[in-house]
KOLKE-690869 format. One line per 8 residues: number of its first residue (from 1); for each residue x, y, z of C-alpha. Coordinates in pm, whole numbers, plus 50000, padded with zeros to 5 digits. Example, Ala and Ser with C-alpha at 12.3 -4.5 7.8 and 13.67 -1.06 7.14 Angstrom:
residues 2
1 = 51230:49550:50780 ~ 51367:49894:50714
This chain:
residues 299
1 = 50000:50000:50000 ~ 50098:50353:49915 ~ 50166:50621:50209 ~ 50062:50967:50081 ~ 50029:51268:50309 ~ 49806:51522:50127 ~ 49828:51937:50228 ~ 49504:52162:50150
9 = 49491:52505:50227 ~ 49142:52706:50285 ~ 49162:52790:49958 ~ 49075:52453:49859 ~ 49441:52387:49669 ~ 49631:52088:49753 ~ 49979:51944:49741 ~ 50051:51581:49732
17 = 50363:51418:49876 ~ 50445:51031:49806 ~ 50655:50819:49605 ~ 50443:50850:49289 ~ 50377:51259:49316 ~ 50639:51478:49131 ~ 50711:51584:49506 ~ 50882:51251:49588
25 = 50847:51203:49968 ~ 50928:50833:50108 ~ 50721:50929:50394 ~ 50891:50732:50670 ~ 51140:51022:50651 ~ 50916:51257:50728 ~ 50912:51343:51100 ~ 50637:51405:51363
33 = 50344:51240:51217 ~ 50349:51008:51508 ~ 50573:51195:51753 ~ 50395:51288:52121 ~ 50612:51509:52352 ~ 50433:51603:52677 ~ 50516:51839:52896 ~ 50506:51764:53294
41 = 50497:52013:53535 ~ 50605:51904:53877 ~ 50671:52077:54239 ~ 50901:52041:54499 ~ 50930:52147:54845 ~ 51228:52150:55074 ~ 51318:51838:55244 ~ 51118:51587:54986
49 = 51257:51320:54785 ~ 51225:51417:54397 ~ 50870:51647:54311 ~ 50504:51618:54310 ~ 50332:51570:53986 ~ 50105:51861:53912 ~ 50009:51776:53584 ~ 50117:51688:53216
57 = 49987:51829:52839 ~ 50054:51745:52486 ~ 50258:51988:52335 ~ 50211:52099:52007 ~ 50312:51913:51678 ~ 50584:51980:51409 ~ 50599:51813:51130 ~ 50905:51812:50848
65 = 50814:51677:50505 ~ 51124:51625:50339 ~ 51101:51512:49946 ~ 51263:51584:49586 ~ 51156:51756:49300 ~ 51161:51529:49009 ~ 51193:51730:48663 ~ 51530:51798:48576
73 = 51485:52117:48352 ~ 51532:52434:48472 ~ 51217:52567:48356 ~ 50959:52257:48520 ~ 51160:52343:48830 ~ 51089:52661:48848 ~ 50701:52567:48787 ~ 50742:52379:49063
81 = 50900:52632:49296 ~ 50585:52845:49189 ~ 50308:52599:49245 ~ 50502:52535:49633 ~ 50504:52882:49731 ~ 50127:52961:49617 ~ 49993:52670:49826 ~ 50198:52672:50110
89 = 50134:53000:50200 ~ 50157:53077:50551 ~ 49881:53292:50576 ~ 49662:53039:50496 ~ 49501:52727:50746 ~ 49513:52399:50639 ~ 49450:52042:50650 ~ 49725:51753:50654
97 = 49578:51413:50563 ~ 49787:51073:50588 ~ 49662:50818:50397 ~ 49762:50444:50382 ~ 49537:50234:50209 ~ 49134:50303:50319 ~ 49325:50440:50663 ~ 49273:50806:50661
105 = 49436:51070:50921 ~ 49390:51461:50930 ~ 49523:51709:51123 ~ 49503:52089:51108 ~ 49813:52298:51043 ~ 49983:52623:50916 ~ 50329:52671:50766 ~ 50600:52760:51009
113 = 50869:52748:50772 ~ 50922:52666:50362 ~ 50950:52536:50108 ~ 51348:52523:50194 ~ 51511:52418:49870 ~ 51842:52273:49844 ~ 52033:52071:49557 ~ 52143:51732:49654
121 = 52327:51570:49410 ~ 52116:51535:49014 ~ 51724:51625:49234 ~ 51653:51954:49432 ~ 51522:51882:49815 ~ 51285:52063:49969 ~ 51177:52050:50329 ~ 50853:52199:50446
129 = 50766:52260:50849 ~ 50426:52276:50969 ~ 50285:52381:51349 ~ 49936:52163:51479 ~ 49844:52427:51753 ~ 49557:52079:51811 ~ 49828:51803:51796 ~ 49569:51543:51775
137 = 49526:51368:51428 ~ 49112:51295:51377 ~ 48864:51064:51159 ~ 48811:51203:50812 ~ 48421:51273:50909 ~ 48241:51257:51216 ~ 48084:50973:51361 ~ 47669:50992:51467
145 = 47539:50803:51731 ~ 47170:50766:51707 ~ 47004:50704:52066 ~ 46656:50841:52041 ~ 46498:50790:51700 ~ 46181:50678:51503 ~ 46262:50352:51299 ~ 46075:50249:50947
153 = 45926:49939:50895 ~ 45853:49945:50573 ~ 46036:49705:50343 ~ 46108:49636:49950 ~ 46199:49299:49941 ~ 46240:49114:49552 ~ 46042:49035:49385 ~ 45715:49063:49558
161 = 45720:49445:49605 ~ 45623:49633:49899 ~ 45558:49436:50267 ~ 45518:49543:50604 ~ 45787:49407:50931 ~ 45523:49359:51126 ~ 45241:49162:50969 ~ 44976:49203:51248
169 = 44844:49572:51181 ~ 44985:49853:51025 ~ 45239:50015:51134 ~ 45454:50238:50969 ~ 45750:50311:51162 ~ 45797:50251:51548 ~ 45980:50422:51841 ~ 46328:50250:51933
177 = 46296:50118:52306 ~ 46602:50205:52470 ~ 46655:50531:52640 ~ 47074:50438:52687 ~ 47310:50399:52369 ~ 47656:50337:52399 ~ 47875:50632:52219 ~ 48175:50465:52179
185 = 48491:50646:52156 ~ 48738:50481:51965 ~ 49039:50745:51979 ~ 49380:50730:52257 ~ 49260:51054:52424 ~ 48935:51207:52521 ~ 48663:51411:52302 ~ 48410:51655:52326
193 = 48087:51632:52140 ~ 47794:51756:51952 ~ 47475:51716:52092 ~ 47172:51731:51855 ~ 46806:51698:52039 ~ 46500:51753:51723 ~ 46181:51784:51845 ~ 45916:51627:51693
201 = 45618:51780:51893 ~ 45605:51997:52161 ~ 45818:51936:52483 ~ 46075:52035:52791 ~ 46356:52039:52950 ~ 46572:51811:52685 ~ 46918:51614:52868 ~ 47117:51374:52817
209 = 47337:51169:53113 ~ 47679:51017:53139 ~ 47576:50677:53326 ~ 47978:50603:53404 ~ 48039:50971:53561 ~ 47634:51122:53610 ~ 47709:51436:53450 ~ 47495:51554:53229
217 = 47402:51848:53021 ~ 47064:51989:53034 ~ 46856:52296:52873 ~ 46576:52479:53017 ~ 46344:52516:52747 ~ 46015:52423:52584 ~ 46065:52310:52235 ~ 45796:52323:51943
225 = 45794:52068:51655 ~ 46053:52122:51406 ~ 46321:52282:51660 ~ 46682:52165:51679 ~ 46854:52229:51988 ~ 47275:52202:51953 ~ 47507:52165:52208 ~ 47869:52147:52143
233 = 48155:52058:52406 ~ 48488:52035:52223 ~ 48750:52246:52385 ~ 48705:52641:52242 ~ 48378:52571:52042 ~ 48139:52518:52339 ~ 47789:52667:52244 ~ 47411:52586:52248
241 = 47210:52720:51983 ~ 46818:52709:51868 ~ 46725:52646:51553 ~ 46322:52776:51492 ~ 46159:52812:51186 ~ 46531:52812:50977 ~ 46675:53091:51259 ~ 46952:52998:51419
249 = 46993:53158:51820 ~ 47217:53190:52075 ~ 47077:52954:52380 ~ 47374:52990:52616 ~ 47134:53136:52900 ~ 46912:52838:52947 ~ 47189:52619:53016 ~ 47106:52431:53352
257 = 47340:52586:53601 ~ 47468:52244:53697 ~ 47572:52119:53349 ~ 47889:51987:53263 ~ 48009:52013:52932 ~ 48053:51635:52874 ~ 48349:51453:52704 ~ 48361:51101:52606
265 = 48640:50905:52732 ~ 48809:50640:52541 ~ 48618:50309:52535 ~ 48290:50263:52587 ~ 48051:50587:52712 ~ 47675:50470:52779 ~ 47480:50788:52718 ~ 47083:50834:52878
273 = 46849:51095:52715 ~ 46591:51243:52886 ~ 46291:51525:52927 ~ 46094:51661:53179 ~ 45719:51637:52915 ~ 45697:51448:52584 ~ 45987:51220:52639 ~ 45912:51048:52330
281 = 45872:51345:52106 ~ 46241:51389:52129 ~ 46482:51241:51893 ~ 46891:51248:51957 ~ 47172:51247:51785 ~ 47580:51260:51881 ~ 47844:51367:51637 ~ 48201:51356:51724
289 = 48549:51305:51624 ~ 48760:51020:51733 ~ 49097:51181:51831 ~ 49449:51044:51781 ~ 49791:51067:51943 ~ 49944:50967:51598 ~ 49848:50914:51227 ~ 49946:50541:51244
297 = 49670:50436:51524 ~ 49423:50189:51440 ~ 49600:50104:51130
């Protein structure tokens, strides 16, 4: 299988980097894709043995891509020089993607420093460094959790044409029983969350419970038919907003005093939804990216 990191900048342009772009990269000798440095912060007092833990963070990431140009001729280099500068532009944000196979890996990133370009020997080099300010690498999309939701029971089966699952009246779609689904977080480190509670009727007070930990999150607010309440949790994009009638508001004040903004933890997270009228005119949904320590895991 072919390695391939991929760079995209806001603008939508992209680079690629692997053994079959015309920016060869052998990408085992590029650096930090899978690198963790943590920083501990410790305490000591006089008289004690060694220090007192305090607490530890990831640092941020660097990254070093380190390839060749291919063409020979003065003018295609050049070209290439051109199309390096444009893209990696510093003032731009961007994406990194790793890619091995189906296995997919992106982190965000800006240029710290490039394209650096050097002859060495018959090909030029060029090195490119890139900054994560997030050093975690993530899932390509987000994964949904379902745990409040109306099931169909209509089927199409061949040949015969439309049937019903349940054979003993009619009934077209039907409520699914449990009130707990497990959001399972498959990343090395923990993750916040979007919440998404759509009301299909009128009802209150809308919640949903960590069963490991009991903390919840809860909103103080009658919902009509057709709202969407969000809630997000990630670390610097915590909001709830209202969505009535295709207007999106700010519902920050009607947070329940004693909510936590919940994050899953790795492994398994059992999740209970909940509201104070009309229970069962609520439907819920979890988004959320798996987050990784390097672009290798779960290969």
């Amino acid at each position: 299988m072919i390695e391939k990191l991929t760079y995209i900048n806001e603008r939508g342009e992209s680079l690629e980097f692997s053994t079959r772009s015309p920016y060869h990269t052998n990408i085992p000798d590029c650096t930090g894709l899978s690198d963790i440095y943590s920083q501990i912060s410790s305490a000591g007092s006089a008289g004690q043995d060694g220090e007192t833990l305090v607490g530890n963070r990831i640092k941020i990431r660097d990254i070093e891509i380190v390839g060749h140009i291919k063409d020979r001729g003065k003018i295609e280099r050049l070209r290439r020089h051109s199309v390096l500068n444009r893209i990696l532009n510093p003032h731009y944000t961007a994406s990194l993607v790793y890619e091995c196979g189906a296995h997919k890996r992106i982190i965000s990133c800006k240029v710290e420093k490039g394209p650096l370009i050097t002859r060495r020997g018959v090909f030029e080099q060029f090195t490119i460094q890139l900054l994560c300010l997030n050093p975690y690498w993530r899932d390509e999309h987000e994964k949904r959790t379902d745990i409040a939701l109306w099931l169909g029971m209509f089927e199409f089966p061949e040949p015969d044409g439309l049937m019903l699952c349940d054979e003993t009246g009619w009934e077209i779609e039907y409520r699914a029983p449990s009130l707990i689904e497990n959001a399972a977080n498959t990343g090395d480190v923990s993750t916040g969350m979007r919440v998404e509670f759509r009301a299909l009727g009128q009802l209150s007070n809308p919640s949903v419970l960590n069963v490991n930990t009991m903390q919840y999150i809860r909103v103080n607010i009658e919902m009509i038919a057709g709202d969407v309440l969000t809630i997000s949790t990630g670390y610097g994009m915590k909001a709830v907003e209202l969505t009535r009638s295709g207007i999106t508001t700010n519902a920050f004040r009607h947070l329940d005093i004693d909510s936590t903004y919940l994050q899953l933890e790795p492994g398994d997270n059992l999740i209970r939804y909940d509201a104070d009228l009309n229970v069962e005119k609520l439907e819920v949904t979890i988004y959320k990216h798996n987050l990784y320590l390097g672009a290798y895991s779960w290969l």
